[in-house]
N, C-alpha and C positions, 0 to 999 in steps of 0.2 A: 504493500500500500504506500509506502514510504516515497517513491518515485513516480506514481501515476495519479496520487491525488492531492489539492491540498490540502490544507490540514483546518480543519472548523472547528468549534466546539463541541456537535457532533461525532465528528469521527473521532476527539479524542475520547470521549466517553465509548466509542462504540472500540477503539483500542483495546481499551481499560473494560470493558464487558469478553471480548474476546481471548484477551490472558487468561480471563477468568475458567471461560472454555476450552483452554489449553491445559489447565491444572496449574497455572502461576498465580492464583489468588495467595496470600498466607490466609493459613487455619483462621486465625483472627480476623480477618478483613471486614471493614467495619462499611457498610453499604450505605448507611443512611443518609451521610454527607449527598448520593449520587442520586437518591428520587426524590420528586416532589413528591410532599406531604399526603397528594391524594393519591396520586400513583403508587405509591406504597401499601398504605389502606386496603386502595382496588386489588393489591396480591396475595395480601393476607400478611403484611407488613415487609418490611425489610431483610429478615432473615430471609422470608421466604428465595427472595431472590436469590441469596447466598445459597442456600439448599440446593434450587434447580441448578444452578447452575454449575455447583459440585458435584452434583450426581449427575451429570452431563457431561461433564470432565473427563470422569471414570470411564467413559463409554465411547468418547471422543480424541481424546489427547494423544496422541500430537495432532492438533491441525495444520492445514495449510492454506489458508486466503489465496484465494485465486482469481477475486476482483471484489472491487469498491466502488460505491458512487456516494457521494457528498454533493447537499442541494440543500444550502440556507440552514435550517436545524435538524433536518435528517441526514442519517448517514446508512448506508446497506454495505453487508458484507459480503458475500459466496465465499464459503470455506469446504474445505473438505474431511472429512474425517480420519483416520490412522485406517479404517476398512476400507479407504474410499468414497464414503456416501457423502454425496454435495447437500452441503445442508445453507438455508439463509439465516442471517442475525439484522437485525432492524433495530434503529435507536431512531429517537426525536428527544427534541431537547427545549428546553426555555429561549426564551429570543434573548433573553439578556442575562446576564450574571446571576449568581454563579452556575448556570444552563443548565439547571439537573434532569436528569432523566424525566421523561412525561411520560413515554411510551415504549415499552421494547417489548421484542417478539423475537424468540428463534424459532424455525420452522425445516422438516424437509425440503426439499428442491420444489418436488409436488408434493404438498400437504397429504397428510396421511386422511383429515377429514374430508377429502374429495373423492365424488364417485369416480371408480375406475374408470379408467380410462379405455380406449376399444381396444379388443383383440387384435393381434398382427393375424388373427386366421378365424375367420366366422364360422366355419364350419361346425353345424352343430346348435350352433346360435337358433331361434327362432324370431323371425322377424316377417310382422304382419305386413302384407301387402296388397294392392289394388289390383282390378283388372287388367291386364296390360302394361305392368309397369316392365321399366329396364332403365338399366344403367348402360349410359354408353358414351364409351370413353377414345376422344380423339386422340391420337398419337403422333410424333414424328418430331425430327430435329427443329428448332428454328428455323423458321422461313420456310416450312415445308409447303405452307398453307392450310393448315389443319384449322386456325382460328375463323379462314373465312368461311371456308365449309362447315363448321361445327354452328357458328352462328346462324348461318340460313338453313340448316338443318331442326336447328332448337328455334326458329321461329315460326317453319314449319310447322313443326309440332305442338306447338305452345309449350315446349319443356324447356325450363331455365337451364343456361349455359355457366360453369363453374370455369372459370379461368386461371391456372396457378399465378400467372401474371399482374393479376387485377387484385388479388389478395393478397401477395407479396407485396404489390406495391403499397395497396394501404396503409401495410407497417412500415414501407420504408423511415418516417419519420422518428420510427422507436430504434431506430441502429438496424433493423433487418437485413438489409444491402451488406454488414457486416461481417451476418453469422455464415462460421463456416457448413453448419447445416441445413441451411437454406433448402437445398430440394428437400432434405425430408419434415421442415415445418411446412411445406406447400401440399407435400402428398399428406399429411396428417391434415391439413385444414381441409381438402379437399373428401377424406374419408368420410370424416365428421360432417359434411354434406351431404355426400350422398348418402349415410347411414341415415341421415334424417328425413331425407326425402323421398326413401324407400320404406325405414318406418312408419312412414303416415300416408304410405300409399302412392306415394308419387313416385314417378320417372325422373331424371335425371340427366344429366349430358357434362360430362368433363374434358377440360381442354386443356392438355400439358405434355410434356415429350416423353412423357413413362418411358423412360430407359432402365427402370429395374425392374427386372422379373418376379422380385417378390414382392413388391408393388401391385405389380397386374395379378398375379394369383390373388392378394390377399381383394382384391377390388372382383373378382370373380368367384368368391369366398362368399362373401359381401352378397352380390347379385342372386347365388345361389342360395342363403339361409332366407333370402327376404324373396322368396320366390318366383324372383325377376329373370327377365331375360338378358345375358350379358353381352353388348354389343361392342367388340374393339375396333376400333378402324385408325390402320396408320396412313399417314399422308404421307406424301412420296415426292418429287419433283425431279424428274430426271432430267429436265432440263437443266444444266448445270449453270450456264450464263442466266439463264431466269432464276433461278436459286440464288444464286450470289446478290442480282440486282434487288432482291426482295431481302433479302438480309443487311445490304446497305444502306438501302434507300428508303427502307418502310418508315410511316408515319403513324405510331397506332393514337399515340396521345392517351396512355396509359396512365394515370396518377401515379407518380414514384416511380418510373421505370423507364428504361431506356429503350427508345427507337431501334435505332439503325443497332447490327449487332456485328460481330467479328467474324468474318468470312472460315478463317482459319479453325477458329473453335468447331465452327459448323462442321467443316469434315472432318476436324478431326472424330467428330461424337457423331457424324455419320458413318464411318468407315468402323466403330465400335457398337452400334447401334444393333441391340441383341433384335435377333428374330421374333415374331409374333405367327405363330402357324397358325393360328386360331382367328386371326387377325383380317378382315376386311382390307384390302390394301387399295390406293386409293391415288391418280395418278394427279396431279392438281397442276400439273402442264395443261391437261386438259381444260376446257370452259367451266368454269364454276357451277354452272348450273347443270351441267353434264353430273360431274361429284356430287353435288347435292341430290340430283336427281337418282344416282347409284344408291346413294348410302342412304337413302328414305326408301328404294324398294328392297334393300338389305334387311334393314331393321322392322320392316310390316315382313319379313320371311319370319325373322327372329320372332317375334313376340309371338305369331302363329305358333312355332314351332314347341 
């Protein structure tokens, strides 16, 4: 913390709480000086806090902070535990002298009182579904053309279009452009859609370049406990000079996200671009309404079938 953040009143306090979780309190350590009078109260006094967080020690120690953020009289920590387990510590503090503690919280990464979270494999699962529903899931590199197709196809249909693009960019604001696991908060926002739009009966349409394979299993996983039909279709563009011009030169006017894209990346992640045998394939050389036209008598085969 010492070289990435500065240093507040906050984060000294929230310092001076994390020794504590490391097992460098002494036996003695006398708390009361550190919370307001109500916040204390609200714990079941002062000790208490010495207590938890001694027997949090025992279970913890050595940590290892692995990042910080300091904002006015808050401070957050990310630490890790001696097993590994990322856990959060949170302080707020007084706006002015001597800043005692107002509020603090350590917590897992993901709260232990949160509904789990979905399976990586539905299988088994039971999940209520409509007549005719399906999930179906556009595929292919950048610039393939899959977003134009996938949208005149979901307007066809009157089925909403989930785009990883359009939901990453939302958070770009919150550091997301940052994280280095970015495709897989995209493929998780996206599951957590379509699980919801198949448990209440609805159809579905996603548009992202599913380049992992256990991605598309778990998304056909998915399709099949909720009694849908699973529809994949990749987009393709073998036109190579048309490929390149629509990865430089596109203008999608995305929120948080960037147009034109790098030609180079593109083959390279098309020349790695795992198989879909199962997969509708989809040539978008062709006139768009030709593709659209394919992959709407594609998907009236599927939902029949």
């Amino acid at each position: 913390m010492d070289d990435l953040v500065a240093e507040t009143p906050a984060l000294t306090r929230l310092r001076w709480l994390l020794d504590g979780l490391d097992g460098r309190w002494p036996a003695d350590v006398d708390v009361d000086d550190a919370l307001t009078p109500g916040f204390a109260e609200a714990i079941g006094g002062s000790a208490a806090l010495r207590d938890i967080t001694g027997s949090r020690a025992a279970g913890f120690a050595p940590i290892r902070v692995v990042g910080a953020d300091a904002d006015g009289t808050a401070a957050t920590a990310r630490f890790r535990t001696r097993d590994d387990d990322l856990w959060v510590s949170h302080v707020e503090v007084e706006a002015g002298p001597p800043h005692r503690i107002t509020l603090t919280h350590t917590q897992r990464w993901v709260p232990d009182y949160l509904t789990p979270g979905l399976p990586a494999d539905f299988t088994g699962a039971a999940i209520p579904a409509g007549d005719g529903a399906a999930l179906i899931v556009f595929s292919g590199v950048p610039g393939s053309g899959k977003s134009a197709v996938a949208e005149r196809v979901g307007a066809a249909l009157g089925v909403p279009v989930f785009g990883a693009d359009w939901l990453l960019g939302a958070l770009t604001p919150f550091g997301m452009r940052h994280r280095r696991d970015l495709t897989g908060i995209g493929d998780e926002l996206l599951t957590t859609l379509a699980y919801r739009e198949l448990s209440a009966g609805r159809p579905a349409i996603l548009d992202t370049t599913s380049e992992d394979p256990e991605v598309r299993a778990r998304w056909s996983s998915l399709a099949s406990a909720a009694g849908a039909a699973f529809v994949p279709v990749v987009c393709a563009c073998p036109d190579e000079d048309l490929h390149r011009s629509r990865v430089e030169t596109r203008v999608r006017g995305i929120p948080g996200w960037a147009d034109a894209g790098d030609w180079a990346n593109v083959r390279a992640r098309l020349a790695a671009f795992p198989p879909w045998p199962d997969a509708l394939l989809v040539n978008t050389a062709e006139p768009l309404a030709d593709c659209v036209t394919l992959v709407l008598d594609h998907v009236d085969r599927r939902r029949q079938a």
